[in-house]
C-alpha positions in Angstrom: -0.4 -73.8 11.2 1.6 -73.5 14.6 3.9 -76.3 13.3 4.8 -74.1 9.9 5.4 -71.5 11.9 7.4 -73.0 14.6 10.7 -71.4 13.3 9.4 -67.9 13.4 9.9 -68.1 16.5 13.4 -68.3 16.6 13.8 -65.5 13.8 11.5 -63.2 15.9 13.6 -63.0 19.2 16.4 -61.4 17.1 14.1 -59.4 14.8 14.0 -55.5 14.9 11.1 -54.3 16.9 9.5 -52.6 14.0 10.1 -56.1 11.7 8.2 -57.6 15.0 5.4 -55.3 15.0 4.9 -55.9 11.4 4.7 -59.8 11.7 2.3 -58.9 14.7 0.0 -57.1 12.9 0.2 -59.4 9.3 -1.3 -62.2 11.9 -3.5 -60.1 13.6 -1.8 -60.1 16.9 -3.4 -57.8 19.6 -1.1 -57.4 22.9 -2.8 -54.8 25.7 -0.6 -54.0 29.1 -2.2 -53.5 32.3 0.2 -52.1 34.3 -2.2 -52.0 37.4 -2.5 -55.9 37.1 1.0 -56.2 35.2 -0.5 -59.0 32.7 -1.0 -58.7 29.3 -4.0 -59.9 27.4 -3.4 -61.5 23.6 -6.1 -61.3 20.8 -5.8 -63.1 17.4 -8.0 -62.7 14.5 -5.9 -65.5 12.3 -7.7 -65.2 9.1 -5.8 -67.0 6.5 -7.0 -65.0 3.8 -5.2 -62.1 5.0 -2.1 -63.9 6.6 1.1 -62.1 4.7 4.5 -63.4 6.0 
């Protein structure tokens, strides 16, 4: 699956923040800031049943 989507990469760092947070959330893409530690933890729940690109 990373291989198909190895271009979406390139389309997302030019996308429109809202088109990002939309692909974000289709893949089940969970980002939470800490700024007391200043890292950011990254959850997926890839279920291909729901995937929607």
């Amino acid at each position: 699956m990373s291989t198909s989507l190895g271009s979406i990469r390139d389309v997302l760092a030019d996308a429109e923040p809202q088109d990002k947070a939309d692909v974000y959330q289709n893949l089940g893409l969970k980002l939470t800031y800490d700024p007391a530690t200043q890292l950011v933890r990254a959850e997926a729940q890839l279920d291909p049943h729901k995937l929607r690109l």
